[in-house]
Each structure stands twice: as C-alpha cells, then as structure tokens.
Backbone atoms as SQL, in Angstrom:
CREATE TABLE atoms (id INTEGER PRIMARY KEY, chain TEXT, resi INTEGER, resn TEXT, atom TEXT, x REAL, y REAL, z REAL);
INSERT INTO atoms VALUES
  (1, 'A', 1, 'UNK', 'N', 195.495, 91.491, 21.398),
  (2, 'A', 1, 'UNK', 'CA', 195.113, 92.594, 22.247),
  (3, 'A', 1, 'UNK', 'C', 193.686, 92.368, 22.727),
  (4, 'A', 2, 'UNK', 'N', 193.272, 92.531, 23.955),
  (5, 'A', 2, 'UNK', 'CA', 192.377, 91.887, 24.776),
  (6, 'A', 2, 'UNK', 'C', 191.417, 93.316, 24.923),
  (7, 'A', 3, 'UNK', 'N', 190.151, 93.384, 24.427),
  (8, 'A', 3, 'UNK', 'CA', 189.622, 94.742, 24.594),
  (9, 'A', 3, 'UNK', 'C', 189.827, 95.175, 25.830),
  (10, 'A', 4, 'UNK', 'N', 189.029, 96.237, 26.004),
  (11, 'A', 4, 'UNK', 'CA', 189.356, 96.753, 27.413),
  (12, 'A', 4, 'UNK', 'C', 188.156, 97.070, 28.187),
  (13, 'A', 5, 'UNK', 'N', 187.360, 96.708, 27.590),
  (14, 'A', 5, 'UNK', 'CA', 186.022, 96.670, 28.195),
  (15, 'A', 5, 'UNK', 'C', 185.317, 95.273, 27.391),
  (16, 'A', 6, 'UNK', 'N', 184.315, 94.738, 28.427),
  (17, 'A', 6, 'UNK', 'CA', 183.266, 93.787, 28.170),
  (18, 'A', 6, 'UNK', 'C', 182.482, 94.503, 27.236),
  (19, 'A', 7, 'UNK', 'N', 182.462, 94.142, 25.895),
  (20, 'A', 7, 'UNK', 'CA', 181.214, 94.349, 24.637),
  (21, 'A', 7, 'UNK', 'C', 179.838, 94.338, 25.549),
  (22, 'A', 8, 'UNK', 'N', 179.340, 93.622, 26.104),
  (23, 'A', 8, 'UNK', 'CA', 178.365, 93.423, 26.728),
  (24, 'A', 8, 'UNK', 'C', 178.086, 94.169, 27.726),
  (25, 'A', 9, 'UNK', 'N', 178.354, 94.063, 28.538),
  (26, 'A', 9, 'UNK', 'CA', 178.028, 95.320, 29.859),
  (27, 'A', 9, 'UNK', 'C', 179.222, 96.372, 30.201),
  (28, 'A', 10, 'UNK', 'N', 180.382, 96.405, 29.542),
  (29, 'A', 10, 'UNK', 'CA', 181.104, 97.368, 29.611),
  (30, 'A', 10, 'UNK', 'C', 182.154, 97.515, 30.843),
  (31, 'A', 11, 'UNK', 'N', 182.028, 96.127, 31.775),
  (32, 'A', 11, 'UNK', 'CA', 183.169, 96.166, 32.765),
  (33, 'A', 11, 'UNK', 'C', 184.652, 96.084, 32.195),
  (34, 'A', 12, 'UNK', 'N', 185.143, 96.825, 32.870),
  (35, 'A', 12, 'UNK', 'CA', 186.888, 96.633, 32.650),
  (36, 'A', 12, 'UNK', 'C', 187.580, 95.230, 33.500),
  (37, 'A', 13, 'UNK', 'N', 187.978, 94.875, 31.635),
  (38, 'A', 13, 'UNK', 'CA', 188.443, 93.336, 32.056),
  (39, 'A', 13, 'UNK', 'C', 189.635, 93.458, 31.353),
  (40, 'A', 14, 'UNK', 'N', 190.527, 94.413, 30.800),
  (41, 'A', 14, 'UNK', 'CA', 191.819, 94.301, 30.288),
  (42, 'A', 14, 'UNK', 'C', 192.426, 94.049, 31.333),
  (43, 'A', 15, 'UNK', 'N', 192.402, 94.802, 32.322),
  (44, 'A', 15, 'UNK', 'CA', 193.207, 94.780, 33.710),
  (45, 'A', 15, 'UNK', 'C', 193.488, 93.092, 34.296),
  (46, 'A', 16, 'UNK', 'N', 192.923, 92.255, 34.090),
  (47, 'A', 16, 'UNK', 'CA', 192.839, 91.143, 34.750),
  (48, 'A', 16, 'UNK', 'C', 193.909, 89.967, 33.233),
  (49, 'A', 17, 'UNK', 'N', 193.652, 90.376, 32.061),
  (50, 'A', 17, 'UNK', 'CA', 194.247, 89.360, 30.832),
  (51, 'A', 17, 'UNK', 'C', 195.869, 88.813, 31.360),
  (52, 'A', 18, 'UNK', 'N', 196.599, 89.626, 31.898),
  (53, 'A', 18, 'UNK', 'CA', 198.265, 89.615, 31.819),
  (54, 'A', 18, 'UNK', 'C', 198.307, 88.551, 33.434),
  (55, 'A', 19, 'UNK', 'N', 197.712, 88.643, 34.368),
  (56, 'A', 19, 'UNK', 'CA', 197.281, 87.700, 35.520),
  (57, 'A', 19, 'UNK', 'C', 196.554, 86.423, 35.021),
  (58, 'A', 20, 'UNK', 'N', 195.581, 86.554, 34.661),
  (59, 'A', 20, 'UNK', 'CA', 194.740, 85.365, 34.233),
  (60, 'A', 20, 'UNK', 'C', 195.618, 84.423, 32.964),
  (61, 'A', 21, 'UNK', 'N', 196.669, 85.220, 32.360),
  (62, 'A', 21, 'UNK', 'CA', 197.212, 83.722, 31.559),
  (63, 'A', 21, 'UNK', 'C', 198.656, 83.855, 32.180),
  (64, 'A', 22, 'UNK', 'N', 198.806, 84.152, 32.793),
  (65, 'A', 22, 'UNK', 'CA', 200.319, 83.810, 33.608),
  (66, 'A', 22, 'UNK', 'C', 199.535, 82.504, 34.662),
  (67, 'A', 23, 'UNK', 'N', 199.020, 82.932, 35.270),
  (68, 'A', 23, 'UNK', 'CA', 198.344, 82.028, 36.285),
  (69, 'A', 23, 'UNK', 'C', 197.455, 80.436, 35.551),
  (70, 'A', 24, 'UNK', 'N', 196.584, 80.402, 34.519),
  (71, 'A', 24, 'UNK', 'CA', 196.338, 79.204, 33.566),
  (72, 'A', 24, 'UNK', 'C', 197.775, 78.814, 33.035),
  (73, 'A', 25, 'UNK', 'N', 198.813, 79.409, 32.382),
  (74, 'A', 25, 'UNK', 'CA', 199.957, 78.987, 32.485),
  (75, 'A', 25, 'UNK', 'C', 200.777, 77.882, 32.908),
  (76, 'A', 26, 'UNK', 'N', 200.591, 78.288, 34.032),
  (77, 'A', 26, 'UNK', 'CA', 201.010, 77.498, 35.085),
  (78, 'A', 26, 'UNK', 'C', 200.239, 76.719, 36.046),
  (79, 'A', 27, 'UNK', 'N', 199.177, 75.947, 35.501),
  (80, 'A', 27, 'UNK', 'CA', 198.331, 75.100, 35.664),
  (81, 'A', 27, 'UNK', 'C', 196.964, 75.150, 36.075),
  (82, 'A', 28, 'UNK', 'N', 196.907, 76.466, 36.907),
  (83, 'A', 28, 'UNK', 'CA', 195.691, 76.705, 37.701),
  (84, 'A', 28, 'UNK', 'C', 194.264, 76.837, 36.716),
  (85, 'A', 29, 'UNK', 'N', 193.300, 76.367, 37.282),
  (86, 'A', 29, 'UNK', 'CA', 192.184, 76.331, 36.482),
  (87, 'A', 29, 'UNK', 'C', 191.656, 77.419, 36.119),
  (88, 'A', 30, 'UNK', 'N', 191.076, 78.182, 34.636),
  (89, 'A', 30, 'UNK', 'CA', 190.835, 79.220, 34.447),
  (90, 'A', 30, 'UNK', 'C', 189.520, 79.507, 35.216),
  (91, 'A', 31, 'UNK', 'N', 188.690, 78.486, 35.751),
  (92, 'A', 31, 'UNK', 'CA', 187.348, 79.357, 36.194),
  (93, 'A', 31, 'UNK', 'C', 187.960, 79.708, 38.134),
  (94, 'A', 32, 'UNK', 'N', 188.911, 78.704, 38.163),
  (95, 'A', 32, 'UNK', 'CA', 189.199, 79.351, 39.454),
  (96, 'A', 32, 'UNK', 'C', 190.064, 80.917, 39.375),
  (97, 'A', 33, 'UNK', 'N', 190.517, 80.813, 38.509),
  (98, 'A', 33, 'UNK', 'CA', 191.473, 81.987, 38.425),
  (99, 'A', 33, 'UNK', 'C', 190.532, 83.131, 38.411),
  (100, 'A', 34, 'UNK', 'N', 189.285, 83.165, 37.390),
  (101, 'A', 34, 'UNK', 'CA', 188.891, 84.202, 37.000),
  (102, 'A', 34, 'UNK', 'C', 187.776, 84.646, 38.441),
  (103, 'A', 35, 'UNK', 'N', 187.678, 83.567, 39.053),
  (104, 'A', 35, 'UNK', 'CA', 186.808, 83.631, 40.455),
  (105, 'A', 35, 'UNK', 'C', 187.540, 84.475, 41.598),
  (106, 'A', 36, 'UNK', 'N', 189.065, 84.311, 41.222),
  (107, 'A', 36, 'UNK', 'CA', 189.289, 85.355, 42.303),
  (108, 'A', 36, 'UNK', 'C', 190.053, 86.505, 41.800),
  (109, 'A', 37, 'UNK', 'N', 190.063, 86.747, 40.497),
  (110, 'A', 37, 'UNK', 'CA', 190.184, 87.601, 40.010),
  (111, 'A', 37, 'UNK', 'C', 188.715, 88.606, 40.037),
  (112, 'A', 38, 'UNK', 'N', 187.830, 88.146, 40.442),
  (113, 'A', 38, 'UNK', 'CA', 186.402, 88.892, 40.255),
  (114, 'A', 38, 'UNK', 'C', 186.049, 88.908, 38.955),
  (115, 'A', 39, 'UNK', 'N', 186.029, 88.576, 38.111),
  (116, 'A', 39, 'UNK', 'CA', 185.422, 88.124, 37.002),
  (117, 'A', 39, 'UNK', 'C', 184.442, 86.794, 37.192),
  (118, 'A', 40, 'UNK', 'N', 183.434, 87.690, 37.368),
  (119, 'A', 40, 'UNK', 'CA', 182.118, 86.929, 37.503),
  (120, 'A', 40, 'UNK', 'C', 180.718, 86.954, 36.446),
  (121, 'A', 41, 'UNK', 'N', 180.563, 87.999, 36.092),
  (122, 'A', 41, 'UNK', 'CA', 179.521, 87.457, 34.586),
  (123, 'A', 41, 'UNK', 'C', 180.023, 86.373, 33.902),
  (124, 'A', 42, 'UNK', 'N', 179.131, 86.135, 33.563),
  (125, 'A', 42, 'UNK', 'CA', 179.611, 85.027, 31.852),
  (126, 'A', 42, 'UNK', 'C', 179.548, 86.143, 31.318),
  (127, 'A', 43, 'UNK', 'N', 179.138, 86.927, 30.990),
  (128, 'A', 43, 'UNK', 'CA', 179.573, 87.878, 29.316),
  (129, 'A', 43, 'UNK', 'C', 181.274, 88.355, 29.696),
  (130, 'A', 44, 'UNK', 'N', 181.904, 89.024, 30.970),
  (131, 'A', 44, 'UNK', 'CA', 182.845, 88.953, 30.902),
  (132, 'A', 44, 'UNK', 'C', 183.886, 87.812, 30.763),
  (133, 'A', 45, 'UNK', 'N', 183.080, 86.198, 31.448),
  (134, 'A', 45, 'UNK', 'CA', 184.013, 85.834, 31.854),
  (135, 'A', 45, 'UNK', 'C', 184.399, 84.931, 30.203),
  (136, 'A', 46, 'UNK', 'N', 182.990, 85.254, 29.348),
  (137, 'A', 46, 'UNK', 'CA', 182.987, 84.831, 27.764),
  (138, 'A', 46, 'UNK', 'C', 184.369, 85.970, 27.135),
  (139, 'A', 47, 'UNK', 'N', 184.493, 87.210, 27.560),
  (140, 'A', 47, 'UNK', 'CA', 185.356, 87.616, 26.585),
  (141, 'A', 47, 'UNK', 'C', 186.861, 87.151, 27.086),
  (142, 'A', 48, 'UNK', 'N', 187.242, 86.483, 28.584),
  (143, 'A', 48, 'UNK', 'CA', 188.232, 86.522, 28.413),
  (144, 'A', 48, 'UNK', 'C', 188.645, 84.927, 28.087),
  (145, 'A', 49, 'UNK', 'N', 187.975, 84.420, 28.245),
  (146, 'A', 49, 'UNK', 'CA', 187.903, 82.583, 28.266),
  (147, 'A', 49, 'UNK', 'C', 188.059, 82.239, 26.136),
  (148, 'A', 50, 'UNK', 'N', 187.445, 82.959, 25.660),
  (149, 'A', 50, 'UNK', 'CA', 187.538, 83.049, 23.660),
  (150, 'A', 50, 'UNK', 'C', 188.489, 83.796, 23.429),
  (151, 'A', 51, 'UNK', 'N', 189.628, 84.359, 24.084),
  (152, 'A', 51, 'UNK', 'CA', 190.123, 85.726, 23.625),
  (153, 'A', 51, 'UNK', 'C', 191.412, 84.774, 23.250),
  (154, 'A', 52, 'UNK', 'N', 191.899, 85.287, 21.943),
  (155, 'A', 52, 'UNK', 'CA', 193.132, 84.349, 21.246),
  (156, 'A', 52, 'UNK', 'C', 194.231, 85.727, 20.972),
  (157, 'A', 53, 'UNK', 'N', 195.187, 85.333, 21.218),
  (158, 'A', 53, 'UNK', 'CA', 196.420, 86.423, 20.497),
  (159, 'A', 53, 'UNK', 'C', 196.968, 85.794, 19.554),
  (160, 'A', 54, 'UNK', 'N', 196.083, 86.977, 18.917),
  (161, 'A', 54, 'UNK', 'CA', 196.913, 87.094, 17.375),
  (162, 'A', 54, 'UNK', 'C', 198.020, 88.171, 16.890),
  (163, 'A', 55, 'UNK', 'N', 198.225, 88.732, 17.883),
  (164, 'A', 55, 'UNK', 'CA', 199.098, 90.475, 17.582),
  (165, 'A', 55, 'UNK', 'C', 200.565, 89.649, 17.082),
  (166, 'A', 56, 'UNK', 'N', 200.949, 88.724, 17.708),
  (167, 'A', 56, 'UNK', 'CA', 202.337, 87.682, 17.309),
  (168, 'A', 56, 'UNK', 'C', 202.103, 87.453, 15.732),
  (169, 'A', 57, 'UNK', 'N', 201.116, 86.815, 15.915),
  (170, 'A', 57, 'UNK', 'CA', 200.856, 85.533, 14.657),
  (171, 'A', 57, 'UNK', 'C', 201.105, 87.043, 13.559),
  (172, 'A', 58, 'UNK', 'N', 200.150, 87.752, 13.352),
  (173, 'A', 58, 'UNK', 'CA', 199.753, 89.134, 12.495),
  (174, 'A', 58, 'UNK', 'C', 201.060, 90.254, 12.412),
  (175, 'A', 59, 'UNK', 'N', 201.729, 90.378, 13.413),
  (176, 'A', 59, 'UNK', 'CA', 202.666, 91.326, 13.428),
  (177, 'A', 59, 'UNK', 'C', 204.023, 91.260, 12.128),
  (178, 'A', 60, 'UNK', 'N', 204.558, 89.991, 11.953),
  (179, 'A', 60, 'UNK', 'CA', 205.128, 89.960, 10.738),
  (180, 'A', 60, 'UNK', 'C', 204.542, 90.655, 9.180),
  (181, 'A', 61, 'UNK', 'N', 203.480, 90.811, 8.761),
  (182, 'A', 61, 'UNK', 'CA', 202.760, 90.998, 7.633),
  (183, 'A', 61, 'UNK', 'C', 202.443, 92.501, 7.687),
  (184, 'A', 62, 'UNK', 'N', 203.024, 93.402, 9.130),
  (185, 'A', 62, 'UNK', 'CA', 202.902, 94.619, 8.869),
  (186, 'A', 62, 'UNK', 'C', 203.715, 95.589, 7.853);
C-alpha cells in the first residue's frame, strides 16, 4: 500500500502508483513515466521509485 501523500511535502501521489507500474510493466522507463505523470520532486518521485508491495507477501500471516 503506497501512502497517499509525499512524507515530505505532502503532495498526493497515491493517485499516480496503479498507472506508474502498469506502464514500467510494460517496459516504459520509470523516470519517463513519472515525467508525464507530473511527478516531479525527487522527494515525491523518491517515494514512488523505493515503494515495494508487501500487502501480498504479508497478507497470508494475517
């Protein structure tokens, strides 16, 4: 689960997670993706570029 705001300056970047890995997915480069997605800080473009799902991996052990 991908916060929903940037820790850092507080932009809303959940909105963009479900686009940005369908699109790296399928080959496209993540800094291009996130360029026209408007994700332009590095502090945002840091939370979505480190962001790992674990809700799969973790969900069995509930």
């Amino acid at each position: 689960m991908i916060p929903v705001r940037c820790f850092t300056c507080g932009k809303v970047i959940s909105n963009c997670w479900e686009e940005y890995k369908r699109r790296v997915q399928e080959g496209e480069n993540p800094g291009n993706v996130l360029d026209d997605l408007g994700v332009t800080r590095y502090c945002c473009r840091r939370m979505i570029l480190s962001h790992v799902e674990l809700v799969d991996t973790l969900a069995p052990y509930q």
